[in-house]
BAMARLO-582950 format. One record per residue (C-alpha): x, y, z; residue number from 0. Coordinates in steps of 0.02 Angstrom, whole numbers, padded with zeros to 5 digits. Example, Ala and Ser with C-alpha at 12.3 -4.5 7.8 and 13.67 -1.06 7.14 Angstrom:
00615	-00225	00390	0
00684	-00053	00357	1
This chain:
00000	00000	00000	0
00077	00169	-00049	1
00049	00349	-00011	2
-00040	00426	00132	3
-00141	00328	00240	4
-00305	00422	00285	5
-00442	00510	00183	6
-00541	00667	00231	7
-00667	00617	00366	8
-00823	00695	00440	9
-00792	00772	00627	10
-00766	00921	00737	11
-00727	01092	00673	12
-00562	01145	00722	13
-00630	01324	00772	14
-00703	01487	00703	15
-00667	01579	00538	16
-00592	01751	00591	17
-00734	01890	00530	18
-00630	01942	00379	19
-00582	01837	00242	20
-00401	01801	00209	21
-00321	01861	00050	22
-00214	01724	-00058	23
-00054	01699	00023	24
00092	01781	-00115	25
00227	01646	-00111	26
00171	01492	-00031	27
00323	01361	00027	28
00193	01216	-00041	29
00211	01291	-00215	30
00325	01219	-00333	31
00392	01243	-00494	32
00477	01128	-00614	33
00547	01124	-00782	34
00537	00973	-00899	35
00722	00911	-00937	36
00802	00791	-01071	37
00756	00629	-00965	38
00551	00683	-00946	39
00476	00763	-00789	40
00571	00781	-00619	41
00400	00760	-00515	42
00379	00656	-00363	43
00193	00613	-00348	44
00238	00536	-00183	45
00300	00720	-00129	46
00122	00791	-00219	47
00037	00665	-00108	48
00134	00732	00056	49
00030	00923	-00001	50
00150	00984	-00117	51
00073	01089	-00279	52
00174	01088	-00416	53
00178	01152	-00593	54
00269	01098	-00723	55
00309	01216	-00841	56
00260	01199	-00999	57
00204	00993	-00981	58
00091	00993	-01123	59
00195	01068	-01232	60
00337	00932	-01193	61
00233	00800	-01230	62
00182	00880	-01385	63
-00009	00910	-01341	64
-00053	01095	-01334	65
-00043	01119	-01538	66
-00171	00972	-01545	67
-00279	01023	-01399	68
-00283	01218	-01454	69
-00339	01143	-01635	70
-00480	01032	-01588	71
-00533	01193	-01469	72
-00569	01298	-01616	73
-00654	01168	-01721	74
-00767	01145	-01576	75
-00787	01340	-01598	76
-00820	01349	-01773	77
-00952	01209	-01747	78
-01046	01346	-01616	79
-01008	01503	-01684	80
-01031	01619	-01826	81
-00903	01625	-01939	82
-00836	01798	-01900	83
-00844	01754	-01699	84
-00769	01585	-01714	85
-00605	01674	-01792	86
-00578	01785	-01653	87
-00607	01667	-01519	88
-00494	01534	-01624	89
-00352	01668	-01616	90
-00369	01712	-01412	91
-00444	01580	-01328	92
-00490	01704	-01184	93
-00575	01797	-01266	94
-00727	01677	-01291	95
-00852	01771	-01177	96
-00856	01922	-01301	97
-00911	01840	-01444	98
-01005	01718	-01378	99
-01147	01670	-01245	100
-01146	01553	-01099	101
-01250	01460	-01204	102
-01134	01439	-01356	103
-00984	01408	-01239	104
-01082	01295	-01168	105
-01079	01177	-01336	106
-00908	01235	-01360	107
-00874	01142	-01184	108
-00985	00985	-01237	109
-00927	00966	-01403	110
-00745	00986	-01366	111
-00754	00849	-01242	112
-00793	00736	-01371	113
-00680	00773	-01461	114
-00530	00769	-01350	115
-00602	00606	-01278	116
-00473	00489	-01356	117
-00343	00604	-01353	118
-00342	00662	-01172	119
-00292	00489	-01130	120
-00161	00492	-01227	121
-00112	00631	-01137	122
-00123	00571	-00991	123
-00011	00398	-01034	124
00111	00524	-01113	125
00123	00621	-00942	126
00147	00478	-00844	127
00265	00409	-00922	128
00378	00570	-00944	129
00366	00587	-00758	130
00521	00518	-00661	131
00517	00327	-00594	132
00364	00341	-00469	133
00418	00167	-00353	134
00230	00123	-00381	135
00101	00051	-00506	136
00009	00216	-00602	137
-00154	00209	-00623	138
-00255	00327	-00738	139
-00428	00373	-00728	140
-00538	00400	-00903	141
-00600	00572	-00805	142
-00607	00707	-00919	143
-00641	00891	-00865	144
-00667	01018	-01006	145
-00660	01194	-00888	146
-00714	01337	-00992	147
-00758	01478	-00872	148
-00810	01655	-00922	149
-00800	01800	-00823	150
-00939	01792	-00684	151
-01040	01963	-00750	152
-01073	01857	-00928	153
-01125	01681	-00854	154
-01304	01687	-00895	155
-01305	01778	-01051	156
-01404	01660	-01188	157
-01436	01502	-01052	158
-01570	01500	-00912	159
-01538	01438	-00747	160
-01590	01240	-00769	161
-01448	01262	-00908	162
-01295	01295	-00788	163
-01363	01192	-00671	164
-01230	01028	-00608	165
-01102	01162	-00723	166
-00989	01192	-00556	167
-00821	01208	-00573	168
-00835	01182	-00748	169
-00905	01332	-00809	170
-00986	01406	-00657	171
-00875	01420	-00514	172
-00855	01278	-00365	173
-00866	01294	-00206	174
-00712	01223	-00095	175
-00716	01029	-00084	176
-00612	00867	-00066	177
-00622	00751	-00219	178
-00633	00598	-00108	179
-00784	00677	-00013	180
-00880	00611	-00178	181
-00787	00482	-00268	182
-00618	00484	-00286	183
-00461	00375	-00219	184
-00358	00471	-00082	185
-00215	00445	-00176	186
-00256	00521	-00318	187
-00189	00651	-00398	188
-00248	00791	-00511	189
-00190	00843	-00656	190
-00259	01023	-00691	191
-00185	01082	-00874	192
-00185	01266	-00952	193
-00264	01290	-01105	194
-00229	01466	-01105	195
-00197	01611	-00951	196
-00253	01578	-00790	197
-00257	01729	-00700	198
-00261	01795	-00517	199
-00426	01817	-00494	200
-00502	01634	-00621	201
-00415	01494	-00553	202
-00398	01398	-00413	203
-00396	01427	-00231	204
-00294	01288	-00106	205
-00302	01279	00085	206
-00141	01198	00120	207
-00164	01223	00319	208
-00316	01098	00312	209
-00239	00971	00206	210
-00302	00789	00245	211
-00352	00879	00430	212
-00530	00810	00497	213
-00675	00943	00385	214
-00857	00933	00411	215
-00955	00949	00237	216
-01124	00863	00159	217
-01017	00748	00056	218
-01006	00882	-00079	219
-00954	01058	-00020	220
-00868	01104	00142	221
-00975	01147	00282	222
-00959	01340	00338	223
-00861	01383	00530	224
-00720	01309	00520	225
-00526	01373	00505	226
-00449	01325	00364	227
-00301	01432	00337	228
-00242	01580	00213	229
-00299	01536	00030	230
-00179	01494	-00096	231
-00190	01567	-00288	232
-00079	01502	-00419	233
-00060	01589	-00602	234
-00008	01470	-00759	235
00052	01507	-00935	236
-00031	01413	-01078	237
00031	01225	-01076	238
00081	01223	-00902	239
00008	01089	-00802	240
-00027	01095	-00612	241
-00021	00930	-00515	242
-00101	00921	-00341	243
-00163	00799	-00233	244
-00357	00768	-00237	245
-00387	00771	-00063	246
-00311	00958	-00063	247
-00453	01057	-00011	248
-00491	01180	-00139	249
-00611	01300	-00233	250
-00638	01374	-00431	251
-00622	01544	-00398	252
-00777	01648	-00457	253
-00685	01733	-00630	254
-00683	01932	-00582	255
-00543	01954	-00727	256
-00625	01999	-00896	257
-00536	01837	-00968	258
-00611	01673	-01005	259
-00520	01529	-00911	260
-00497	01377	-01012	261
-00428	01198	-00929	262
-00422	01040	-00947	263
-00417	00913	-00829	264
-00372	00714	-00788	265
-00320	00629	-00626	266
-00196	00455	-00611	267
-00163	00360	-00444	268
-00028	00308	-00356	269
-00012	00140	-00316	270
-00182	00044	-00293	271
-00323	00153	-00274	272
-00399	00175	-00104	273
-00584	00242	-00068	274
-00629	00326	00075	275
-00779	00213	00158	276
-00906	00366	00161	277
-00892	00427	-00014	278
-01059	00482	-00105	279
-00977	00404	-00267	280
-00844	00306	-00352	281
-00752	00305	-00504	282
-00631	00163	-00571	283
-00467	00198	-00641	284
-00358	00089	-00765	285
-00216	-00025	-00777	286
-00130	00049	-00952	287
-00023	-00101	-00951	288
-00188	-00184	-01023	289
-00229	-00059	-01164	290
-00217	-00108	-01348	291
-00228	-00318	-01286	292
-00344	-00431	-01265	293
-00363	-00393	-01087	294
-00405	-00206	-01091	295
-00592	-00248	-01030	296
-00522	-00295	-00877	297
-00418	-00138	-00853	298
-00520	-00064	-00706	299
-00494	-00261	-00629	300
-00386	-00173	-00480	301
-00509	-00012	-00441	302
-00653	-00129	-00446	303
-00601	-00261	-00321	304
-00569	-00115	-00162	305
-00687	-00095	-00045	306
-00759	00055	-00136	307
-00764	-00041	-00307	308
-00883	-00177	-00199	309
-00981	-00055	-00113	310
-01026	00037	-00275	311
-01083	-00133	-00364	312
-01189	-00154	-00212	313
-01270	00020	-00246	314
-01277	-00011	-00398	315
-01380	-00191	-00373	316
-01488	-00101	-00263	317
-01542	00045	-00393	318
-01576	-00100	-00532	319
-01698	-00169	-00393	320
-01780	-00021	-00361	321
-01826	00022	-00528	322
């Protein structure tokens, strides 16, 4: 068994939020920036796992995705916008929210992750296997996360509100969560990949101070009185890629910049994935030793014979016997 031991778990607030709210911390010492080198990607996920957040600089284009990414973005465009709109937003990515509604980038988002379907795990194997030798078994998961967020004053423009609803943190913003609260393995670890800008102001926010520390929530969203430390706000360049630990507790950032965030994201685990026992959900992730043979139906074999993989067949039973 590898990587940390425990998951987020219901209990006791550690004490009151102060009245005001705390402004992202500047430099953080859990930040952590890396260059790719001639031998692939110095990254530790073991050292991601102990809290760290690290970007790689650059990561997609290393592995020779951005180009390919950025293309099949503006075919998805020209598919939902005029002719004369779909240019400009081809050109500037960010710019998506003038020439376009939340309804159009909307099918943008849906399209596009169609599209990249395939290809994102692609990029995923490719990342994975630039990264330095791990010590344990990778596994990836077929998640997919197309994050096209517009500034907050134009969310709403063309779409009504049963539209953007279940839309959080992918074009709407989210509010601060665990990943395992819902259905991910504690050691997993993000994979959170610039498209174009993200700005102060339209990414993410981190609470390093309650990482893997006892939080209350509904099994979706943090619950509100409780300390959780000085945020943390991290900027990227187009084709850098952030990796983080899932259980990191941490929030989209409602976009106040007049830029339109684009991301894409994926997730791998480290060693054997582990469930926490009171997750809402569950999600399997794959052996890639098994794609391309014979065996590749059986490449979720490991996720689905945990704990979590049994208790979600067993919900699963139950629904079929209810309907």
């Amino acid at each position: 068994m590898t990587g940390p031991e425990a998951g987020p778990d219901a209990g006791a607030a550690p004490g009151p939020v102060p009245g005001a709210a705390p402004r992202p911390a500047a430099g953080p010492a859990a930040l952590h920036t890396v260059e790719p080198g001639p031998y692939g990607i110095p990254v530790s996920l073991r050292h991601v796992l102990d809290g760290a957040l690290v970007v790689v600089k650059g990561g997609l284009r290393h592995i020779g995705a951005l180009g390919t990414i950025r293309r099949e973005a503006a075919r998805a465009v020209a598919a939902a916008l005029p002719a004369a709109g779909a240019s400009r937003v081809s050109a500037a990515l960010e710019n998506a929210h003038r020439h376009a509604d939340t309804a159009q980038i909307e099918a943008v988002r849906t399209d596009l992750e169609t599209r990249l379907r395939p290809f994102s795990r692609t990029v995923l194997h490719d990342v994975a296997r630039a990264l330095e030798p791990q010590g344990a078994r990778l596994y990836l998961s077929g998640h997919l996360g197309i994050r096209i967020m517009p500034p907050q004053r134009s969310v709403g423009a063309g779409a009504g509100g049963d539209e953007l609803a279940g839309l959080e943190g992918f074009l709407t913003p989210r509010d601060a969560h665990v990943d395992s609260w819902f259905n991910t393995a504690v050691n997993s670890v993000n994979l959170w990949m610039a498209v174009g800008p993200v700005r102060s102001g339209n990414g993410l926010l981190f609470h390093p101070d309650a990482y893997r520390r006892p939080l209350r929530h509904d099994g979706h969203t943090l619950l509100p009185g409780q300390q959780i430390g000085a945020p943390v706000d991290i900027e990227l360049d187009p084709g850098d890629i952030l990796l983080f630990a899932g259980d990191h507790l941490h929030a989209s950032q409602p976009n106040t910049t007049d830029e339109t965030r684009f991301v894409i994201t994926k997730r791998l685990c480290v060693g054997v994935p582990r469930y926490p026992p009171r997750a809402t959900g569950w999600v399997p992730y794959e052996d890639p030793r098994l794609w391309g043979t014979r065996w590749e139906h059986w490449a979720t074999w490991r996720s689905r014979l945990t704990a979590g993989g049994v208790r979600d067949a067993l919900r699963t039973a139950r629904g079929r016997g209810g309907m």
